[in-house]
C-alpha positions as CSV (number, residue, x, y, z in Angstrom):
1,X,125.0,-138.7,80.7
2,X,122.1,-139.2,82.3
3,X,123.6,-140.0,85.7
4,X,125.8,-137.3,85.7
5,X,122.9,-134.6,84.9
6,X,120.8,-136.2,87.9
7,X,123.7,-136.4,90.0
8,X,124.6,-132.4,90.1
9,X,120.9,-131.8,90.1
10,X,120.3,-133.8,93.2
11,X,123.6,-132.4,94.4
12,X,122.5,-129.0,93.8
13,X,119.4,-129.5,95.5
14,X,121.2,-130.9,98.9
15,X,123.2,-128.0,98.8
16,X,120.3,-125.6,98.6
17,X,118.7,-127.5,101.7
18,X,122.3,-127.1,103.7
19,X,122.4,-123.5,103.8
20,X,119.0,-122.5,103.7
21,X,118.6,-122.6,107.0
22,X,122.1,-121.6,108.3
23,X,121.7,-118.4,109.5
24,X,125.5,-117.9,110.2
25,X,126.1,-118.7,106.6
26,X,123.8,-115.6,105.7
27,X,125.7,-112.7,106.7
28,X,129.1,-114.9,105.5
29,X,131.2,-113.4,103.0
30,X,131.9,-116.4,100.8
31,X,134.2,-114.7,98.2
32,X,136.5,-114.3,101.3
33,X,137.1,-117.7,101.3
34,X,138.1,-117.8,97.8
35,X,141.9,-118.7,96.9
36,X,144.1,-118.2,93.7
37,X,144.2,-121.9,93.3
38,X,140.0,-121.4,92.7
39,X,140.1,-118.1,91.0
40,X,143.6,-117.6,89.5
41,X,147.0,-116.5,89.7
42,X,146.8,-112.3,89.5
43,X,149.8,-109.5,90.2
44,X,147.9,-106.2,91.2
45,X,149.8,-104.1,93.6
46,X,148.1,-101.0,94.8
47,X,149.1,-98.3,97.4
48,X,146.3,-99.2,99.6
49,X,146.9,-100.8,103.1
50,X,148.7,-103.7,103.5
51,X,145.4,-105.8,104.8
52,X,143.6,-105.1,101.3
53,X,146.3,-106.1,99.1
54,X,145.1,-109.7,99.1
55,X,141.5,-109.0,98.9
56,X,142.0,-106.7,96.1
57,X,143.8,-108.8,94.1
58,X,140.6,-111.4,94.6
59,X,138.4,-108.9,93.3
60,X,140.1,-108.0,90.6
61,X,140.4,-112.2,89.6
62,X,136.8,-112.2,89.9
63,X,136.4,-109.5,87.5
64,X,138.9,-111.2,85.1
65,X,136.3,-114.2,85.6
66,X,133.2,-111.6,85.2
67,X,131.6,-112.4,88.3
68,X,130.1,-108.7,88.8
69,X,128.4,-109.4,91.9
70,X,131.1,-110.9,93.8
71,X,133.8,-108.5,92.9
72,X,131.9,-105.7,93.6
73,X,131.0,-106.5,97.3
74,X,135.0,-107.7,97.6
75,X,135.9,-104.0,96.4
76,X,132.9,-102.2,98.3
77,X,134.6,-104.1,101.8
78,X,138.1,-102.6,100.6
79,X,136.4,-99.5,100.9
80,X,135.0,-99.8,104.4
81,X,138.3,-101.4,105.6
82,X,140.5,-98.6,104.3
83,X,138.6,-95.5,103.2
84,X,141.8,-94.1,102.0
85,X,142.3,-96.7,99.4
86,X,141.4,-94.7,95.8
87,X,141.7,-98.0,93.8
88,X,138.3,-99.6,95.5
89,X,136.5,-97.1,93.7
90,X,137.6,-98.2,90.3
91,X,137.1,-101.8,91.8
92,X,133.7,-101.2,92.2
93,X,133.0,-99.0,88.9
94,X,134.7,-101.9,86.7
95,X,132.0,-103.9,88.7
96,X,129.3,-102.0,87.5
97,X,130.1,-102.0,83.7
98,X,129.3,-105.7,82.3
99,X,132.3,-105.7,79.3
100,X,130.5,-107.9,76.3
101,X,128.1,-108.6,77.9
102,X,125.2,-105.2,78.2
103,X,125.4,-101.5,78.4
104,X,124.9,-99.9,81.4
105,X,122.0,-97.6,81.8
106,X,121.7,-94.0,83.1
107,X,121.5,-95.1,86.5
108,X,124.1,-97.2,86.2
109,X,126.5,-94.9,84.6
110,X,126.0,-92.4,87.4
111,X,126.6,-95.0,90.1
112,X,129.9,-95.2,88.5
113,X,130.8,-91.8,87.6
114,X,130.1,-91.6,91.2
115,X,132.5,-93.7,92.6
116,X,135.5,-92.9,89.5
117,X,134.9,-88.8,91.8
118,X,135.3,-90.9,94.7
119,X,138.4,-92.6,93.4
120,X,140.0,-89.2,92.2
121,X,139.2,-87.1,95.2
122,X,141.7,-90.1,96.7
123,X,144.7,-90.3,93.8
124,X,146.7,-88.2,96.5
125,X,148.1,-91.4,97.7
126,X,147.4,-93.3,94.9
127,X,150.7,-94.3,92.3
128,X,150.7,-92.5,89.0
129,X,149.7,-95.9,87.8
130,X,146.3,-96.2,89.4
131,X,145.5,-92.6,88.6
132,X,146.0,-93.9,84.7
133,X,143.7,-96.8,85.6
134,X,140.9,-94.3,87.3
135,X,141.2,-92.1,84.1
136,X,140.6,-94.5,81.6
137,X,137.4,-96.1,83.5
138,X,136.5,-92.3,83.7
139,X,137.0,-92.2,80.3
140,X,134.1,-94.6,80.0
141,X,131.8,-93.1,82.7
142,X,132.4,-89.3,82.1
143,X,130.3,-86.9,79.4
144,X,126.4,-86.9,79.8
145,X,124.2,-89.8,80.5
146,X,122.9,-90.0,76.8
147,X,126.1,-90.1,75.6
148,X,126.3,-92.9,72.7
149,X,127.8,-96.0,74.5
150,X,130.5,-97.3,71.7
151,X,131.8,-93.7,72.2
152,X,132.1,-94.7,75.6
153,X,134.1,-98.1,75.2
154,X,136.1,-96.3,72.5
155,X,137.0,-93.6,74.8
156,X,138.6,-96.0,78.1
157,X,139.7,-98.6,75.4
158,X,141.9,-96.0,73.9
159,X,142.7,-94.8,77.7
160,X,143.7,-98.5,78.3
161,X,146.2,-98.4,75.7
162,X,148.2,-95.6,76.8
163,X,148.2,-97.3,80.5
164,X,149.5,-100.6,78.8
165,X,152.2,-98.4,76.5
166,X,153.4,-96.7,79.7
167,X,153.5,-99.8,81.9
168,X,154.7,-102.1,79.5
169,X,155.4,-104.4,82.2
170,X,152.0,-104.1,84.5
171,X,150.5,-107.3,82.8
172,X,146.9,-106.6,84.2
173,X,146.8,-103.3,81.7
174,X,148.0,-105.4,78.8
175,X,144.7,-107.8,79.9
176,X,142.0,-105.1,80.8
177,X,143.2,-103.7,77.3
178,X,142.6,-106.0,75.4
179,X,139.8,-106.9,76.8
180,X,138.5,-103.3,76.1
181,X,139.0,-103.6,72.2
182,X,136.8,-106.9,72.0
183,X,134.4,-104.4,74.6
184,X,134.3,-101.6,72.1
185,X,133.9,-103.7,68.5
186,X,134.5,-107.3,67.8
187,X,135.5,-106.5,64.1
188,X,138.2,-109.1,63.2
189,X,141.2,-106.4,63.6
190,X,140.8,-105.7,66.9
191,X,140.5,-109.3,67.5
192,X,143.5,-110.0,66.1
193,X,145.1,-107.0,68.2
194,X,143.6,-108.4,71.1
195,X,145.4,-112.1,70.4
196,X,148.8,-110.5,69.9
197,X,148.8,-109.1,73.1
198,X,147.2,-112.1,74.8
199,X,149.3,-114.7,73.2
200,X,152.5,-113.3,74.7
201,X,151.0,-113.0,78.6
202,X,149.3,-116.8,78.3
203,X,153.0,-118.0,77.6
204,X,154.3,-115.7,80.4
205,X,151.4,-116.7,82.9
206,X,149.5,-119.8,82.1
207,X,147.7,-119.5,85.5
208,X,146.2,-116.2,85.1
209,X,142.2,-116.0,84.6
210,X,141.6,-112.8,81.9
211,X,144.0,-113.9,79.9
212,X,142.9,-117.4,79.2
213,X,139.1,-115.9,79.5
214,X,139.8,-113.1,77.0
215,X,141.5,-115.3,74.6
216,X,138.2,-117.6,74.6
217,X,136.2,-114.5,73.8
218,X,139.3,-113.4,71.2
219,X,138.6,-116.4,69.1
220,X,134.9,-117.0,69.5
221,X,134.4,-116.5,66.6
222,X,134.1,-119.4,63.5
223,X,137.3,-118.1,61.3
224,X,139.3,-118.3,64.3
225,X,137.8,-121.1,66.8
226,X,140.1,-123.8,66.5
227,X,143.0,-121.1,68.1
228,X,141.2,-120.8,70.8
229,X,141.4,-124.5,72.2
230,X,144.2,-124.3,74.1
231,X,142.9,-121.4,76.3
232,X,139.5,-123.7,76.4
233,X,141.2,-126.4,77.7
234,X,143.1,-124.6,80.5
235,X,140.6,-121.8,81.8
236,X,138.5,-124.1,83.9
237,X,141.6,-125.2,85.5
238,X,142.6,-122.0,86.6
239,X,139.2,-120.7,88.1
240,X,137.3,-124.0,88.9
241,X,135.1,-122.2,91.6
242,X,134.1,-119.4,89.1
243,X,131.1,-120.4,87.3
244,X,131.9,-119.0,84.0
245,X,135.8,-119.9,83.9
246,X,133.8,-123.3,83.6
247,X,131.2,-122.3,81.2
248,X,133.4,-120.8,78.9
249,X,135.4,-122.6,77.3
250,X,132.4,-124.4,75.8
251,X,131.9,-121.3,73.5
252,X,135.1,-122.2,72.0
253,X,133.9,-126.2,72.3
254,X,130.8,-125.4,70.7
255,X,132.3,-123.5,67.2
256,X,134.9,-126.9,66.6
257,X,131.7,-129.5,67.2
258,X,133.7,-130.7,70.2
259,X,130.0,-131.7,72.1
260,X,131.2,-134.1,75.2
261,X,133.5,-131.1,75.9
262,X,131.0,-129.1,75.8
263,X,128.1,-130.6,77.6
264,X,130.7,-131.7,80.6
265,X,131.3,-127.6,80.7
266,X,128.0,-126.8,81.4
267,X,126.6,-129.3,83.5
268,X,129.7,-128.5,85.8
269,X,129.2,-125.1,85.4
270,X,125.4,-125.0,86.1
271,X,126.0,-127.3,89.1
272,X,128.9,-124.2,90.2
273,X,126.4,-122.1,90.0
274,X,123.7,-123.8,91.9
275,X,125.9,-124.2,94.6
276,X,126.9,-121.0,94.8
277,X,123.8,-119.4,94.4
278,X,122.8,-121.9,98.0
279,X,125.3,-119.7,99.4
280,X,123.9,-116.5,99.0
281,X,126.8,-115.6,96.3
282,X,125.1,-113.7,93.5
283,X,125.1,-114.9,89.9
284,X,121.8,-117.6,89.6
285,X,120.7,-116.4,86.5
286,X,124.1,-117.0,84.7
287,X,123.0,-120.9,84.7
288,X,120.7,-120.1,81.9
289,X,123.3,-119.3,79.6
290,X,125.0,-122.5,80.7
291,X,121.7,-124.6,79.9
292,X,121.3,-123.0,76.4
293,X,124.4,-124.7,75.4
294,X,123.5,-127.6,77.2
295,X,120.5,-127.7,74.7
296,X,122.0,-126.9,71.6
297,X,124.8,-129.7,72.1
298,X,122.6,-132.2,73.3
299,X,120.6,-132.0,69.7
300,X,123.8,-131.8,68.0
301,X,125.0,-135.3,69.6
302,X,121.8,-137.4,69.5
303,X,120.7,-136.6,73.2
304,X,117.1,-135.2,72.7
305,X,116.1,-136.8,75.5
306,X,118.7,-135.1,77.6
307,X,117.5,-131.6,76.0
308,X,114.0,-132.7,76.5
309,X,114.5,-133.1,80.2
310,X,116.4,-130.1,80.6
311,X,113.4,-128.0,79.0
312,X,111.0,-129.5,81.5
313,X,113.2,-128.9,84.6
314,X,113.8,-125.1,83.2
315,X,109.6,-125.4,83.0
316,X,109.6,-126.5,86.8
317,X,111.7,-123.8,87.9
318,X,110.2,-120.6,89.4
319,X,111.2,-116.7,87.9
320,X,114.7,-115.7,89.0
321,X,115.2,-112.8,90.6
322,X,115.9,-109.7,88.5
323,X,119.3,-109.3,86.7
324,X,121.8,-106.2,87.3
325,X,118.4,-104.3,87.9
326,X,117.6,-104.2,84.5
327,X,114.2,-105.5,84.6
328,X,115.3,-109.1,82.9
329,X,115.1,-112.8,83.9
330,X,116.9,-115.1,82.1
331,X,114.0,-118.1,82.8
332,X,112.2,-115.9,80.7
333,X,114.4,-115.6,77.8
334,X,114.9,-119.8,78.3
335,X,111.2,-120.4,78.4
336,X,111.0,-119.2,74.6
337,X,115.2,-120.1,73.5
338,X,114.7,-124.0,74.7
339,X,111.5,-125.2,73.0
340,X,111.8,-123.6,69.9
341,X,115.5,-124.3,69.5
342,X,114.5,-128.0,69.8
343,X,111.9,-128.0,67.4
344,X,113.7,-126.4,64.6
345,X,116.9,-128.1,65.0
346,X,115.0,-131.9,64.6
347,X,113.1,-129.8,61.8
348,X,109.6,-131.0,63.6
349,X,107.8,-128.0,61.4
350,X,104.6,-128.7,62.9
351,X,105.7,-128.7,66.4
352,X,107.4,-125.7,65.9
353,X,104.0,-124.2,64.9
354,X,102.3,-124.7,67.4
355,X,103.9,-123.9,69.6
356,X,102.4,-121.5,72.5
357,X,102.1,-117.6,71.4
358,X,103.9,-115.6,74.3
359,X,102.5,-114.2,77.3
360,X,104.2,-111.1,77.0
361,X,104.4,-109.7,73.8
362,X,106.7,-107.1,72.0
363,X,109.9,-108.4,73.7
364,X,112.8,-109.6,72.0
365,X,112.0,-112.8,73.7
366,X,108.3,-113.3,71.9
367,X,110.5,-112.7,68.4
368,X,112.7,-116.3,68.9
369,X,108.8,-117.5,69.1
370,X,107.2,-116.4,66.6
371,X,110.4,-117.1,64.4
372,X,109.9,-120.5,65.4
373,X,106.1,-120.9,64.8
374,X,106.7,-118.7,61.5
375,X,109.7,-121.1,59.5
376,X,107.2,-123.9,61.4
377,X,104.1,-122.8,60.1
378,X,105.6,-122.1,56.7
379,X,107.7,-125.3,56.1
380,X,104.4,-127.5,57.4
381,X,102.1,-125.5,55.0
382,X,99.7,-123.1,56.8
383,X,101.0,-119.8,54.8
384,X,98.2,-117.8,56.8
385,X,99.6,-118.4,60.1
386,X,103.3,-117.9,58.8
387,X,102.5,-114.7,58.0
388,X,100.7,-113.3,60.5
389,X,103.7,-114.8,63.2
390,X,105.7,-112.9,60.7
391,X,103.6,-109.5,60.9
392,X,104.3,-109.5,65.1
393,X,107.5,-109.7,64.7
394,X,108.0,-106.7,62.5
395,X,105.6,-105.1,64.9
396,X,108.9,-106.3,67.6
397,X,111.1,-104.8,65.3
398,X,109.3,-101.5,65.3
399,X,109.1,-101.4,68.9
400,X,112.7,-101.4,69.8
401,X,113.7,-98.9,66.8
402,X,110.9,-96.5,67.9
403,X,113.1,-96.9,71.5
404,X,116.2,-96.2,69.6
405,X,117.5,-99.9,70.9
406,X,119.3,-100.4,67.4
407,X,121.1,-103.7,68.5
408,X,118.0,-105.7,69.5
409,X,116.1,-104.2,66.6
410,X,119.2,-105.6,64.0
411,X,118.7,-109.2,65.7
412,X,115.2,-109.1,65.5
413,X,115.2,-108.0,61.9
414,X,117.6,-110.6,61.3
415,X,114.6,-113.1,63.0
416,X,112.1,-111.3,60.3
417,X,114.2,-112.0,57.3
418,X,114.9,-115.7,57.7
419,X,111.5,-116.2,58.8
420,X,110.1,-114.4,55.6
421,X,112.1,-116.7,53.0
422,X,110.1,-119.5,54.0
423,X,106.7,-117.7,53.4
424,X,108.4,-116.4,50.2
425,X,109.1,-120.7,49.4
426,X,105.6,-121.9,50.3
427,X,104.3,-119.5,47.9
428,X,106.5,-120.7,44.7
429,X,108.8,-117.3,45.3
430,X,112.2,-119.7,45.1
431,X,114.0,-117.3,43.1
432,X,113.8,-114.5,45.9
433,X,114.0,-116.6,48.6
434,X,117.7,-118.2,47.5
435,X,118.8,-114.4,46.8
436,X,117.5,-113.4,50.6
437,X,119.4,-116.7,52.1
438,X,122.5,-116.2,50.3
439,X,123.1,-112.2,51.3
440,X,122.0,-113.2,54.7
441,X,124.2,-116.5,54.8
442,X,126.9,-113.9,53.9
443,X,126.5,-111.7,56.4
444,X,126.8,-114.1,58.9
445,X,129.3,-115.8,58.5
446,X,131.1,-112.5,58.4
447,X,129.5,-111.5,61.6
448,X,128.9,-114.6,63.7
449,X,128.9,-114.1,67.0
450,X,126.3,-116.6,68.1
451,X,127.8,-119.6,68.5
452,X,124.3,-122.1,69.0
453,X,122.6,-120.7,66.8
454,X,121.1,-122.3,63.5
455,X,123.1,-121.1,60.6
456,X,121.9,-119.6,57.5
457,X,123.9,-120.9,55.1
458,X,122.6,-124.1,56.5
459,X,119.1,-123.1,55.7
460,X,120.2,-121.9,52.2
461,X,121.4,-125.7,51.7
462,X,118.3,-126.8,53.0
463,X,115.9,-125.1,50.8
464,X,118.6,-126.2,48.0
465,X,118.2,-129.3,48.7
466,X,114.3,-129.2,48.8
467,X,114.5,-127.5,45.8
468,X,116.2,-130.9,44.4
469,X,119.7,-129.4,43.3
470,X,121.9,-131.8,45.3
471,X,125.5,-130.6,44.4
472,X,124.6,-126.5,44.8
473,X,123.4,-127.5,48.2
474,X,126.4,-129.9,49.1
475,X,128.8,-127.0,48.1
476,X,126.9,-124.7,51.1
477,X,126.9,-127.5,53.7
478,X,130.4,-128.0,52.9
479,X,131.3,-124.0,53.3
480,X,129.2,-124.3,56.1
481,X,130.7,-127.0,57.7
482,X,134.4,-125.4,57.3
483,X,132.5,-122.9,59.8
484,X,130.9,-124.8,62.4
485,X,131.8,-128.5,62.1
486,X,130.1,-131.3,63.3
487,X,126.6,-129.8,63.0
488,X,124.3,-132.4,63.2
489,X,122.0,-130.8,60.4
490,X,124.9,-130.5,58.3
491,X,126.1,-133.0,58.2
492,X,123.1,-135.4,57.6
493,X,122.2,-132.6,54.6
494,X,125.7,-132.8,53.4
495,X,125.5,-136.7,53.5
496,X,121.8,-136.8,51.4
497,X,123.0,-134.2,49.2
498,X,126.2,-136.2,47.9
499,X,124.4,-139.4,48.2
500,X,121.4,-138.0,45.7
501,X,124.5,-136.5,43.7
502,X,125.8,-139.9,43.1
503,X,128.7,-139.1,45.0
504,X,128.2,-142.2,47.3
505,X,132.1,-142.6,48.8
506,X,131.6,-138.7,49.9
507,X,128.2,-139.5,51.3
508,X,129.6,-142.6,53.6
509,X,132.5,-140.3,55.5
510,X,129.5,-137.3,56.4
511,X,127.2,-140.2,57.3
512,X,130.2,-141.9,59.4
513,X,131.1,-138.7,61.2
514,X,127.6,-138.1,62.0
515,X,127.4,-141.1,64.2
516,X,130.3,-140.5,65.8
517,X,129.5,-137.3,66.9
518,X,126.2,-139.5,68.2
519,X,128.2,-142.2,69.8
520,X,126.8,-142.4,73.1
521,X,123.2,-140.9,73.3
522,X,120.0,-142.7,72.8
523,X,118.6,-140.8,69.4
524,X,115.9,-142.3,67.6
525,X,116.1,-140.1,64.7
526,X,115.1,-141.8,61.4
527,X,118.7,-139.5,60.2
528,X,121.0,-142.1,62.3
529,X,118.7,-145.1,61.3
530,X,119.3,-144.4,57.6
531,X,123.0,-143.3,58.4
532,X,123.3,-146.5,59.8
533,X,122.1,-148.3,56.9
534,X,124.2,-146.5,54.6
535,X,127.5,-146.8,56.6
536,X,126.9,-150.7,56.8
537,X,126.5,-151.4,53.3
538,X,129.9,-150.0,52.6
């Protein structure tokens, strides 16, 4: 593994040096070049000139394959090349709205109401099937800028379904709708709405992008994770020069404990996007997202040192350029993700306290650090510290509900509340600190849409088994397990607890899968050495 990650970093690196200085390359259009064997098979006619046809059906593959800032420069050159063409405008206004992943802004939301009047001003000559697709993104885009977003994806989500009922055969309405119920909640019904509809079309085209993407994002979820395989294994087939079609199916790799899977997704996807990005093709800072799975399967697999590496290179690298205009860069958000991530998941408490206070504070960045230094400071006994890591991250919390940012405010609070069970342990509190873990443990595994991050029902086995009642904790690895297999945490806890349980033959198999999940990295934990031990005296 260490070969390959050196390889596509040095490849990434000559790439970057080829078409720096290539002034031609510059004012090259590289998502012309794209072709449906790199992007996907898609069928959208439109009434537009015959020339566009091709190149709109492009765009609309690279918005199946959510690369924004390509697709919107493809539908922006429709535009120029035939002004009369109504459906570039909702090319470029389903460019502006990120689906799953943020919510536009005011400015945002104008730029796109914008180009929806455009569109309209044009539905002359537009098909009574493109004016239903510019009314539901107007749907989305229409009403007053402070108008409450879920409203918003409620509003063209239910638009999208009366397009697909009315054009039961136009497959891209059946995809952009069901796409637009996991856009305006990703309760369990409407992902289960959103598979029926997706099941049938990945049967009927196995080569088109959204549906194999919006199936990974269907079942991304731990209940529902081990459907979403077959998708995983056939998206980065489809769209191999997409970035995320190659990223993506490692959310699905990550909830089953599949790790080489997931590690070859990202490196390949992070080396996709390097390249790219060399060629003045927009999308750098989606390699961050790439590399945060990249970290948290390297420490489930034994690969610290891989994770370690990858850390220092992120250390190396110099502030990307802003993201969507929104005032955000993802090195950031890595700079404060990577090193706390690897010092709670080897449970290195006193690394994890120590560990730098941000340079910026009252971000929802600073709270992953100071959750990290507070469980750190807590679990390696300096109360005083944990608590006052705890205090700025209320003072985070308050911040964002004084701005009305609800979302961020719910994350961080969630941050708050696991950090404050482990002040409540160091001070003898046990009692309240198992009743916090359990409602919180419940909560999310009901609402689990973070798929590397470090469970709570794990923590409520840990404390359990701190607290020296084996078999109560081996019953919440287990449940936990069920969830997210092949945790390295888990099962190494599940493994102890059984083992101080007397339960010795149940002990072995957790110890056994554990190194196999580990075959193949370096790890020096003291976990594997004692695994190892175990597993050999059978």
């Amino acid at each position: 593994m260490k070969k390959i990650a050196c390889l596509f970093l040095l490849l990434s690196l000559c790439q970057l040096a080829a078409f720096a200085d290539d002034e031609k390359d510059k004012d090259h259009h590289h998502h012309e070049d794209l072709t449906e064997t790199q992007l996907g098979t898609v069928h959208f006619p439109v009434s537009c000139a015959a020339s566009v046809q091709q190149p709109f059906q492009r765009g609309v593959a690279l918005l199946h394959s959510f690369w924004y800032e390509e697709a919107e420069k493809e539908f922006l050159d429709i535009a120029k090349a035939d002004p009369r063409c109504a459906m570039a405008h909702w090319g470029v206004a389903m460019s502006l709205w990120h689906q799953l992943w943020n919510q536009p802004d005011a400015k945002v939301i104008a730029r796109g109401a914008k180009e929806i009047k455009a569109g309209q001003k044009l539905q002359k000559t537009a098909s009574a099937r493109e004016q239903a697709y510019l009314a539901a993104v107007k749907a989305f885009y229409s009403g007053s800028r402070k108008r409450d977003y879920k409203a918003r994806a409620a509003a063209y989500s239910g638009a999208m379904k009366k397009t697909y009922e009315a054009y039961p055969d136009d497959h891209e309405a059946a995809a952009f709708y069901a796409l637009s119920l996991l856009a305006s909640d990703e309760n369990m019904d409407h992902r289960k709405q959103a598979a029926a509809v997706l099941e049938k079309l990945f049967a009927i085209e196995p080569d088109h992008p959204g549906v194999a993407h919006y199936l990974i994002h269907t079942y991304d979820t731990p209940a529902m994770a081990e459907l979403g395989i077959p998708a995983a294994r056939r998206y980065a087939q489809i769209a191999p020069a997409a970035p995320h079609a190659l990223h993506m199916p490692s959310h699905i790799f990550a909830r089953v404990g599949l790790w080489q899977d997931d590690i070859n997704s990202n490196l390949a996807s992070v080396a996709a996007t390097r390249k790219t990005a060399a060629m003045g093709m927009g999308g750098e800072g989606h390699q961050f997202h790439a590399m945060d799975f990249l970290v948290y399967a390297y420490l489930q697999s034994g690969r610290e040192a891989e994770a370690q590496r990858l850390i220092e290179e992120v250390k190396a690298m110099p502030p990307m350029h802003d993201m969507y205009g929104m005032g955000t860069d993802p090195r950031t958000n890595a700079m404060s993700q990577f090193p706390a991530s690897y010092a709670m998941e080897l449970h290195h408490w006193s690394e994890a306290a120590a560990l730098p206070e941000p340079e910026k504070k009252g971000t929802a960045d600073s709270s992953v650090t100071y959750w990290a230094r507070s469980i750190g400071a807590a679990r390696s006994g300096s109360v005083e510290q944990a608590k006052k890591d705890l205090a700025e991250i209320e003072k985070i919390r308050q911040k964002f509900v004084t701005e009305k940012k609800t979302d961020v405010a719910e994350v961080i609070a969630r941050d708050y509340q696991e950090a404050s069970v482990w002040v409540q342990h160091a001070e003898g509190k046990d009692d309240d600190a198992l009743t916090a873990l359990r409602k919180l443990a419940d909560e999310t595994d009901k609402n689990d849409n973070d798929p590397e991050s470090m469970p709570a029902r794990e923590m409520l086995a840990d404390l359990l088994l701190e607290l020296k009642r084996p078999q109560e904790a081996l019953v919440e690895y287990q449940a936990d397990l069920k969830l997210r297999p092949k945790r390295f945490n888990g099962l190494y806890g599940a493994a102890r607890s059984a083992e101080q349980a007397g339960k010795q033959g149940e002990a072995n198999a957790y110890y056994a899968t554990l190194l196999e999940s580990c075959e193949g990295g370096s790890s020096t934990r003291p976990e594997l050495s004692h695994a190892k031990e175990l597993v050999a005296q059978k």
